[in-house]
LUMLOMAR-277191 format. One record per residue: residue number from 0; y, x, z of N, C-alpha, C, O in turn. Coordinates in steps of 0.02 Angstrom, whole numbers, padded with zeros to 5 digits. Layout:
// residues N
@pos NUM ny Y nx X nz Z cay Y cax X caz Z cy Y cx X cz Z oy Y ox X oz Z
...
***
This chain:
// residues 130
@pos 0 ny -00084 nx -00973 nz 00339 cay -00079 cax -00928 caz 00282 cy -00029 cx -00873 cz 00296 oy 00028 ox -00884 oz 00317
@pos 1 ny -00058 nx -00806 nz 00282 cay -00004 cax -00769 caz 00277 cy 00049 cx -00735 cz 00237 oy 00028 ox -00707 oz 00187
@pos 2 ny 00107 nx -00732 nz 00248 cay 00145 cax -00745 caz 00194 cy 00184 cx -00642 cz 00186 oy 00215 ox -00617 oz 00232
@pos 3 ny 00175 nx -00615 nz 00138 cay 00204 cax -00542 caz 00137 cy 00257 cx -00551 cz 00105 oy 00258 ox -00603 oz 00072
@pos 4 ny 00314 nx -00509 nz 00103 cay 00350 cax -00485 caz 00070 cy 00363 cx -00408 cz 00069 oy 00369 ox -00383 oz 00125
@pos 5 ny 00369 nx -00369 nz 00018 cay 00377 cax -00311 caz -00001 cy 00459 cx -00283 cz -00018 oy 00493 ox -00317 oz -00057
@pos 6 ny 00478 nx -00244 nz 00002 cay 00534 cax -00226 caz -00020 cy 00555 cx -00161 cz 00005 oy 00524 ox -00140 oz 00054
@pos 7 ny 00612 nx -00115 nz -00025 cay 00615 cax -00045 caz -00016 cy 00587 cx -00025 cz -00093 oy 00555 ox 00027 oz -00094
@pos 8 ny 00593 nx -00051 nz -00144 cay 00573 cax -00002 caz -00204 cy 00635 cx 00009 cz -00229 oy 00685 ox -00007 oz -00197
@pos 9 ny 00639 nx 00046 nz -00306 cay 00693 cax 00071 caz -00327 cy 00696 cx 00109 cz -00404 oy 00656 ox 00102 oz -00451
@pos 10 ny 00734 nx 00136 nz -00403 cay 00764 cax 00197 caz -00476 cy 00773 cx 00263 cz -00411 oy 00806 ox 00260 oz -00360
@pos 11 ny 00734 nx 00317 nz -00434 cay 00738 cax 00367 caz -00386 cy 00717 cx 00430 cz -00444 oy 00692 ox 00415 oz -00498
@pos 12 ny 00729 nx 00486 nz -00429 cay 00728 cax 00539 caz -00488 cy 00662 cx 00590 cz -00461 oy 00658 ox 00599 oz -00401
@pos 13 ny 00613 nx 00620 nz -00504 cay 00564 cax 00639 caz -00498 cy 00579 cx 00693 cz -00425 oy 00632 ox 00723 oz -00425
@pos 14 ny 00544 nx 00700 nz -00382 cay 00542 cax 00737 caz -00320 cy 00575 cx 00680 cz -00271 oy 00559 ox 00695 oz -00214
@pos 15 ny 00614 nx 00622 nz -00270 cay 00639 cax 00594 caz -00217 cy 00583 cx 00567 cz -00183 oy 00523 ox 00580 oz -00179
@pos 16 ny 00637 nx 00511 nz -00149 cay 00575 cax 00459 caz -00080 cy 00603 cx 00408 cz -00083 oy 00664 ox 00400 oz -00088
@pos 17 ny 00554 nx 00360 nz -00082 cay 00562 cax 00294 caz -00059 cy 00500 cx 00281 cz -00020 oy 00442 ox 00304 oz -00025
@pos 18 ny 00542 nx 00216 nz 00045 cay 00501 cax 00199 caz 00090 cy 00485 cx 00129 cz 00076 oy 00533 ox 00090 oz 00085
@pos 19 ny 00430 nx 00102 nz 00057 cay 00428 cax 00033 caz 00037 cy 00372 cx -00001 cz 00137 oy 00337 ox 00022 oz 00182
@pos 20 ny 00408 nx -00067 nz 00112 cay 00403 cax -00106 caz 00196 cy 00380 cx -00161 cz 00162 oy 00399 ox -00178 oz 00106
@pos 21 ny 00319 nx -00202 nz 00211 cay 00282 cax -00255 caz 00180 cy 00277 cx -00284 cz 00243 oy 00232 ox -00271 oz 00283
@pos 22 ny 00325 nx -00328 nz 00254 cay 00335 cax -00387 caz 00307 cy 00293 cx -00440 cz 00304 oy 00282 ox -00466 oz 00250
@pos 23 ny 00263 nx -00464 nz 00365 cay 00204 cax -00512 caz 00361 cy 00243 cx -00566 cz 00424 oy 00276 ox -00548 oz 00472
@pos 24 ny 00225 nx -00643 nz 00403 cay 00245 cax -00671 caz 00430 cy 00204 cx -00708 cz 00505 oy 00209 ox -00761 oz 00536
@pos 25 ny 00176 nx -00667 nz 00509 cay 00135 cax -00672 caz 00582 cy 00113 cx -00615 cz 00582 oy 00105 ox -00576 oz 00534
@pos 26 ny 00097 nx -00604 nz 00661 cay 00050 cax -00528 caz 00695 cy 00021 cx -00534 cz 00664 oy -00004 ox -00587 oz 00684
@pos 27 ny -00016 nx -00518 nz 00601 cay -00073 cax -00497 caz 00571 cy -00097 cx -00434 cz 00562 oy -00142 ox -00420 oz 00521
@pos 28 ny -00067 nx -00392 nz 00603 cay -00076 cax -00312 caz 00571 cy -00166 cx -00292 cz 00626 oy -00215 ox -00256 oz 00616
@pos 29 ny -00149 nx -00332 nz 00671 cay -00226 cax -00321 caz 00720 cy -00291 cx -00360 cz 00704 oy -00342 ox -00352 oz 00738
@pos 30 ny -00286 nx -00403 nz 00651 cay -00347 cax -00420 caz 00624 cy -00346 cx -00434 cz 00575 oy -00382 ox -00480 oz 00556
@pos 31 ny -00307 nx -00403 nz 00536 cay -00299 cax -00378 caz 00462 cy -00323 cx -00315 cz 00428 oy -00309 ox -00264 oz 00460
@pos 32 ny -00358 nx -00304 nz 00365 cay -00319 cax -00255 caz 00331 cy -00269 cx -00255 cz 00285 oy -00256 ox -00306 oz 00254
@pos 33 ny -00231 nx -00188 nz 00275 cay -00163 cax -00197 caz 00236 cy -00174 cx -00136 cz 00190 oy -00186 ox -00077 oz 00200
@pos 34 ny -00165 nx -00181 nz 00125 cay -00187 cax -00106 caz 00083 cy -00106 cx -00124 cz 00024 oy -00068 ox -00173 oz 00024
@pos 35 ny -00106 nx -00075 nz -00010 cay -00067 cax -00052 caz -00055 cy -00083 cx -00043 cz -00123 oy -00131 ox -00008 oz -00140
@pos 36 ny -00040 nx -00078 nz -00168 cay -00086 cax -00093 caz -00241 cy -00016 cx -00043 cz -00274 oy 00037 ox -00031 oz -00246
@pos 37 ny -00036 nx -00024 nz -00333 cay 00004 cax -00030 caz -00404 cy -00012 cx -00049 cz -00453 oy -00073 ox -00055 oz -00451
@pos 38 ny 00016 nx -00070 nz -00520 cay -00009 cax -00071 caz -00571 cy 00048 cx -00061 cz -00625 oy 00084 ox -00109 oz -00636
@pos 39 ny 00060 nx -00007 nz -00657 cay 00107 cax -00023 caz -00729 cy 00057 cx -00035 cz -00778 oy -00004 ox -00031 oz -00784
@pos 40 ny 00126 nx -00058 nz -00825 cay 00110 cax -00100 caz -00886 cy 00059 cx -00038 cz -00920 oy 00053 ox 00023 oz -00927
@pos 41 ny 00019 nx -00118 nz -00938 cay -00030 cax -00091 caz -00975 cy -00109 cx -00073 cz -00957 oy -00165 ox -00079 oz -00983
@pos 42 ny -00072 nx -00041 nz -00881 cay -00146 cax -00014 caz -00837 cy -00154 cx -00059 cz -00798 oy -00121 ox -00110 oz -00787
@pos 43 ny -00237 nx -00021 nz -00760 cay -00274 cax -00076 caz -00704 cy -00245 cx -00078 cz -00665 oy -00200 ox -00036 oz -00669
@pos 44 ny -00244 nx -00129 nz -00590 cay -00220 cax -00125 caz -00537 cy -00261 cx -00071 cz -00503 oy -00322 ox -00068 oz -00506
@pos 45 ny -00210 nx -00014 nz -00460 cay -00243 cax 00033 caz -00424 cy -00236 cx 00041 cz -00349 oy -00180 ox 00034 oz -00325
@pos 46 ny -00275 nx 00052 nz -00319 cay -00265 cax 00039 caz -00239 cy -00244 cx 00116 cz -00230 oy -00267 ox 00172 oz -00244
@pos 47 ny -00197 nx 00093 nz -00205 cay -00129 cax 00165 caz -00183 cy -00172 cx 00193 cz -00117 oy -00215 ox 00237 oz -00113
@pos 48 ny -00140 nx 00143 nz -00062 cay -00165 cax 00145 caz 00029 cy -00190 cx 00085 cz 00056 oy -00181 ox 00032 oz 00026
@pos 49 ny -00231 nx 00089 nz 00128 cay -00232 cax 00053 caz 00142 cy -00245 cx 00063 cz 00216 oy -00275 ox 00116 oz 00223
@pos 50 ny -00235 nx 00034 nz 00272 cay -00240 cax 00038 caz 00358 cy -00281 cx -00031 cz 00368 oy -00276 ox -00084 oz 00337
@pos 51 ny -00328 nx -00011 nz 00428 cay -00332 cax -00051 caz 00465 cy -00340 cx -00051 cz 00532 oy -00389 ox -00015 oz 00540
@pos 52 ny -00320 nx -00073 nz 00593 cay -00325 cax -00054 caz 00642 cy -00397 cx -00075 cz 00696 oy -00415 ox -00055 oz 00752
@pos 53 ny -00428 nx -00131 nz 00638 cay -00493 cax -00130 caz 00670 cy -00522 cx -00069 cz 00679 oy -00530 ox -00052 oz 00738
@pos 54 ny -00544 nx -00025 nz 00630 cay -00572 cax 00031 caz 00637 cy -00515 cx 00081 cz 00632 oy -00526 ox 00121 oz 00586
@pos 55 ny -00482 nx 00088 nz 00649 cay -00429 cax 00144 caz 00647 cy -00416 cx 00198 cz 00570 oy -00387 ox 00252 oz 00562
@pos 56 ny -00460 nx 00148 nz 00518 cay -00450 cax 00184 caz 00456 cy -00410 cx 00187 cz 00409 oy -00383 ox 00133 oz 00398
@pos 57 ny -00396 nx 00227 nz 00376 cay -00347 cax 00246 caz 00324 cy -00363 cx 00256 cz 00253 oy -00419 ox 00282 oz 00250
@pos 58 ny -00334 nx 00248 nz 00184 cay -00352 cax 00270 caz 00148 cy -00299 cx 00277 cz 00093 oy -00268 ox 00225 oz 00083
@pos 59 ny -00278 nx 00340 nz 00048 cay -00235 cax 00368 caz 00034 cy -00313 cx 00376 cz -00060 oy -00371 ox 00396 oz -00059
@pos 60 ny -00271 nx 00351 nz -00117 cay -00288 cax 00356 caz -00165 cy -00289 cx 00444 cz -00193 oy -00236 ox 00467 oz -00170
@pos 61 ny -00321 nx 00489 nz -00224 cay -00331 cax 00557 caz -00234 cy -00249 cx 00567 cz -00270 oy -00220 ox 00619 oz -00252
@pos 62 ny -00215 nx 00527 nz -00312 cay -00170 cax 00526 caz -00331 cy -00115 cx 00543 cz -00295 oy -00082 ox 00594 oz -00302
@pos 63 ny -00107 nx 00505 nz -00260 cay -00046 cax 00502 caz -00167 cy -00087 cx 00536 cz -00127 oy -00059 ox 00524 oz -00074
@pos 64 ny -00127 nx 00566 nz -00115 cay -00133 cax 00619 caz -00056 cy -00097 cx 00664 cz -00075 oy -00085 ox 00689 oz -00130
@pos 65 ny -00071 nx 00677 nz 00009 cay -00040 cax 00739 caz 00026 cy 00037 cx 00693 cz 00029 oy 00069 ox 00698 oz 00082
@pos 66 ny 00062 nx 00658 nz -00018 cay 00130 cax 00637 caz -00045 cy 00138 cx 00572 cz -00002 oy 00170 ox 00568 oz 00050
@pos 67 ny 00118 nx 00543 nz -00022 cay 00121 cax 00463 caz 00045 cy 00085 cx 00466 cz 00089 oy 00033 ox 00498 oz 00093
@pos 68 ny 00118 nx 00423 nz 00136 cay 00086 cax 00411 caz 00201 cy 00092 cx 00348 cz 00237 oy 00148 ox 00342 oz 00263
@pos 69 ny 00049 nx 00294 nz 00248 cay 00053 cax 00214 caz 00272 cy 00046 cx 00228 cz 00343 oy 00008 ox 00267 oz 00372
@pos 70 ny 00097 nx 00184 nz 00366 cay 00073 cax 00162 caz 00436 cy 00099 cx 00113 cz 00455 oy 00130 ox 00087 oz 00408
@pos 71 ny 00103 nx 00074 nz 00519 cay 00116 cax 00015 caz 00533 cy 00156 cx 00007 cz 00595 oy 00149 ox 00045 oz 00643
@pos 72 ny 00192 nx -00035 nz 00594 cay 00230 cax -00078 caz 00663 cy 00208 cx -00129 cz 00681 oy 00222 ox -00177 oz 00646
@pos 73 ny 00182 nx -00136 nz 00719 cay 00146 cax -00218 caz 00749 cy 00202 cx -00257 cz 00790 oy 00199 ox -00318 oz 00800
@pos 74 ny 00241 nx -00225 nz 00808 cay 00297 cax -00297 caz 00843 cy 00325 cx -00289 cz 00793 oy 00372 ox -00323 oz 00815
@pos 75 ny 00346 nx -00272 nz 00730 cay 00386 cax -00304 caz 00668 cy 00345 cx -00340 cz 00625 oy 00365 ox -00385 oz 00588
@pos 76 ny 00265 nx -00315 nz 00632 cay 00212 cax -00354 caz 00576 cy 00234 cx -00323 cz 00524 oy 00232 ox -00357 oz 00473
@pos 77 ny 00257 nx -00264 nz 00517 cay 00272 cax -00237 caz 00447 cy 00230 cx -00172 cz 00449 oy 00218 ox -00145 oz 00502
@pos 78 ny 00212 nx -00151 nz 00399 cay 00167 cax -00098 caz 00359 cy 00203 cx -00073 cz 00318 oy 00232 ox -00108 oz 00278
@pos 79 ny 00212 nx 00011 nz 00318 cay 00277 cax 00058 caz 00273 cy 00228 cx 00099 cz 00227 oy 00171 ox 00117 oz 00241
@pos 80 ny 00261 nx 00108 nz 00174 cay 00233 cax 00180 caz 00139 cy 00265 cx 00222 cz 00112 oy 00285 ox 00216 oz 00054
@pos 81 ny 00274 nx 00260 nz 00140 cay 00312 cax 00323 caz 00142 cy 00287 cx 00373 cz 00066 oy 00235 ox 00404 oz 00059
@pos 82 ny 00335 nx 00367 nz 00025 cay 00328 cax 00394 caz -00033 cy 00375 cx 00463 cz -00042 oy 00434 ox 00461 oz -00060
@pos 83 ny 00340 nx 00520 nz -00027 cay 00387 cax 00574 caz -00042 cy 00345 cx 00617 cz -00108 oy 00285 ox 00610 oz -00122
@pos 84 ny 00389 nx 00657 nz -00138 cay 00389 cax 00704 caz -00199 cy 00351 cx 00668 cz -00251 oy 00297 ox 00686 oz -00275
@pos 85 ny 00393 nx 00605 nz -00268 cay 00378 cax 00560 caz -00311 cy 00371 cx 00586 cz -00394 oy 00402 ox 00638 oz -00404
@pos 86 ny 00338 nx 00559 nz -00454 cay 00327 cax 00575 caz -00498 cy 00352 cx 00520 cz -00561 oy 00373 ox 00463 oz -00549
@pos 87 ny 00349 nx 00534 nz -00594 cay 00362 cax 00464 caz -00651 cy 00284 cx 00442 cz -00667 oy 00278 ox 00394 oz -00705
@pos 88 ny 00214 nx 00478 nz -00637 cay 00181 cax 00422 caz -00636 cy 00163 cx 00393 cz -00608 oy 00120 ox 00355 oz -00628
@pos 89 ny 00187 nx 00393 nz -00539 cay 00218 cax 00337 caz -00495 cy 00234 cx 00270 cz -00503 oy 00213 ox 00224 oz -00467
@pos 90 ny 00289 nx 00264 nz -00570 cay 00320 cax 00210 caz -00598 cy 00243 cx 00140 cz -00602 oy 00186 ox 00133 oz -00624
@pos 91 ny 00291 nx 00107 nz -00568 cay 00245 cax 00043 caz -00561 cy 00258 cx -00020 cz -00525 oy 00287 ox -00019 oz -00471
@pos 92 ny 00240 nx -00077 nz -00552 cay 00271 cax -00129 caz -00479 cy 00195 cx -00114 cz -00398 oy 00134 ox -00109 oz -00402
@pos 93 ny 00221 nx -00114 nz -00363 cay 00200 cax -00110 caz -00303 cy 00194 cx -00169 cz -00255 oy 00240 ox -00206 oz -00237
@pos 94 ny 00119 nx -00172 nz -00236 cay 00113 cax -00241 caz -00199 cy 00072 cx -00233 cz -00143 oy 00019 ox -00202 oz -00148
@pos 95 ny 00091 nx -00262 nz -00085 cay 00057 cax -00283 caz -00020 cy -00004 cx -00328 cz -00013 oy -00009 ox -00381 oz -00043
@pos 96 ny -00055 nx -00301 nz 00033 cay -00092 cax -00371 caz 00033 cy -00134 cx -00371 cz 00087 oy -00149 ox -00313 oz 00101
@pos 97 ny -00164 nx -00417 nz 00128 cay -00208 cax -00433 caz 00190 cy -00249 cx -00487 cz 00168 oy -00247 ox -00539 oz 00135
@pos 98 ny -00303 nx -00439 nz 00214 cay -00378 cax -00478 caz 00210 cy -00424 cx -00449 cz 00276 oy -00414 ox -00406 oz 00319
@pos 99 ny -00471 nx -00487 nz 00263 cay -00533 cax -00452 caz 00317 cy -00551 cx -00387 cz 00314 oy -00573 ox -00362 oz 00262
@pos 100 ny -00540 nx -00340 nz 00396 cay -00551 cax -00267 caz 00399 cy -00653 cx -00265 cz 00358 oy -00693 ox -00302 oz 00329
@pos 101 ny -00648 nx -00203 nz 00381 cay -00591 cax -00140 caz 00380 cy -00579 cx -00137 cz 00313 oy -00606 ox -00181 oz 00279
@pos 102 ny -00534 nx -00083 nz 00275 cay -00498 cax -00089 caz 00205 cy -00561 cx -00035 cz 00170 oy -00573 ox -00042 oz 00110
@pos 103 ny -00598 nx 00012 nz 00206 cay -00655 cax 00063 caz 00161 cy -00724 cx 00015 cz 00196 oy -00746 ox -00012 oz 00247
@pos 104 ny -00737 nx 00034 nz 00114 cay -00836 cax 00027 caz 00139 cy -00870 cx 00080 cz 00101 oy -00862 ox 00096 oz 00042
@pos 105 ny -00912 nx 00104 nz 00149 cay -00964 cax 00174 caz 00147 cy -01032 cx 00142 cz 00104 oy -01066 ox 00091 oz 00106
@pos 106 ny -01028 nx 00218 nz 00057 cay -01096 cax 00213 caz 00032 cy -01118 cx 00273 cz 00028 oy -01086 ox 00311 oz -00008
@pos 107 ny -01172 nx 00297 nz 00058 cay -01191 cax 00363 caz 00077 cy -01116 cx 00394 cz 00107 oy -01077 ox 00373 oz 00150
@pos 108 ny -01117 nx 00471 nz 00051 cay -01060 cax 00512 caz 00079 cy -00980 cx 00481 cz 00061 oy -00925 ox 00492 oz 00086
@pos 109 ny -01003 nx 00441 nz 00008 cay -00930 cax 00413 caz -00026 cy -00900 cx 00334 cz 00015 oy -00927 ox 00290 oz 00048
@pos 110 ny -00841 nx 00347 nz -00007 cay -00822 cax 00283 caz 00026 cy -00759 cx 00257 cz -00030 oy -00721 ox 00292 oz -00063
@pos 111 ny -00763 nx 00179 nz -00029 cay -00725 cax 00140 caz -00091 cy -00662 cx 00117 cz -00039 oy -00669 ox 00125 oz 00021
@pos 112 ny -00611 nx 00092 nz -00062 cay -00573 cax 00060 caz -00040 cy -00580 cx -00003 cz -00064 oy -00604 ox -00020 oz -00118
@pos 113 ny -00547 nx -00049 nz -00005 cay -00578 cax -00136 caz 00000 cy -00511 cx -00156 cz -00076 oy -00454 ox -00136 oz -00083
@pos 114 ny -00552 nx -00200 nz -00119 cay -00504 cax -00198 caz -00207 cy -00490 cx -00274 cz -00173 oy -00429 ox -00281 oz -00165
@pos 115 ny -00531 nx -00337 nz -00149 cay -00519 cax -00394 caz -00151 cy -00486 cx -00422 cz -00079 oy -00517 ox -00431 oz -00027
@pos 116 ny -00426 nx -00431 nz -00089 cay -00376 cax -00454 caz -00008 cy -00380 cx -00539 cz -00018 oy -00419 ox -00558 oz -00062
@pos 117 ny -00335 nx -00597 nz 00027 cay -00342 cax -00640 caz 00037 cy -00271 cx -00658 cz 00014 oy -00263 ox -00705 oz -00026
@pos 118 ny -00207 nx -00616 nz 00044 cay -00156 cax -00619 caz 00041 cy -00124 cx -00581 cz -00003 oy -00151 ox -00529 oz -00022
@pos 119 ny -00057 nx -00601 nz -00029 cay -00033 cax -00538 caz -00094 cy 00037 cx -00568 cz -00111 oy 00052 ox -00625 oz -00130
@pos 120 ny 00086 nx -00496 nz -00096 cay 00156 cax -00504 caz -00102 cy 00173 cx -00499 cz -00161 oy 00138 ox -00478 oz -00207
@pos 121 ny 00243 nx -00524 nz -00165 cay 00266 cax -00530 caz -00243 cy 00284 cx -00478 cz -00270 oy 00332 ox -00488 oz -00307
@pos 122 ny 00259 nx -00405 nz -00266 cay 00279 cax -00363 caz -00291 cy 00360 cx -00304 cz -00281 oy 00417 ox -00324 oz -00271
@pos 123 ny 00344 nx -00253 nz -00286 cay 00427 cax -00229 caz -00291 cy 00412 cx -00168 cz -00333 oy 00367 ox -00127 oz -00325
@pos 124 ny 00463 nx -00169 nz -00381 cay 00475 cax -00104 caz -00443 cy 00492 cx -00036 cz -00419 oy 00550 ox -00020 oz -00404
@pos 125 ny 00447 nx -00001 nz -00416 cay 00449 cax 00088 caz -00396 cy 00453 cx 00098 cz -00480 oy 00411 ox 00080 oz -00521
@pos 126 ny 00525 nx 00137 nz -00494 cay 00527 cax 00177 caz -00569 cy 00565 cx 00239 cz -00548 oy 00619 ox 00245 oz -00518
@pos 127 ny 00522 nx 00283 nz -00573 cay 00521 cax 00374 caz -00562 cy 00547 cx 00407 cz -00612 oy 00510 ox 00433 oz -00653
@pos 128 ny 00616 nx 00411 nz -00618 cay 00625 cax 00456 caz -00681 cy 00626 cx 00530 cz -00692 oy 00651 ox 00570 oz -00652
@pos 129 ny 00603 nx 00544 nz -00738 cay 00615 cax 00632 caz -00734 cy 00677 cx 00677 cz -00748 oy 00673 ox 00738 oz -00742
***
């Protein structure tokens, strides 16, 4: 079983950065995918990012494009997401998770990001104030 932990969130003021890190307790980053959740109160869970290195794909929610950016370390087994010119609707707990690649599946021109993982960290609090 693989075991994540998330950490690097915070209290940061609208335009800052935080880098959140999702440590996995085995090499899993090469036959994994690793995607990136949020959800604040109230709302659905939303898939932020996600990598996988089976297919070398990426996926960045319309929300966080341009502003974050995921990538990975395989001799740490950790997966980062680089959060710059943050917003207060941002504000959310933030969670890690691995499952079977790749993290997008194609339908025609569109493509979904993978919603159901295997694995799933305990969360860490991103709050964006203005």
């Amino acid at each position: 079983e693989v075991q994540l932990v998330e950490s690097g969130g915070g209290l940061v003021q609208a335009g800052g950065s935080l880098r959140l890190s999702c440590a996995a307790s085995e090499s899993a980053f090469d036959d994994y995918a690793i995607g990136w959740f949020r959800q604040a109160p109230g709302k659905e869970r939303e898939a932020v990012s996600c990598i996988s290195s089976f297919d070398g794909s990426t996926y960045y929610a319309d929300s966080v494009k341009g502003r974050f950016t995921i990538s990975s370390d395989n001799p740490k087994n950790t997966v980062y997401l680089q959060m710059n010119s943050l917003k207060p609707e941002d504000t959310a707990v933030y969670y890690c998770a691995a499952g079977n690649p790749p993290c997008l599946w194609y339908s025609g021109s569109d493509y979904y990001p993978k919603m159901e993982y295997d694995y799933w960290g305990q969360g860490t609090q991103v709050t964006v104030s203005s």
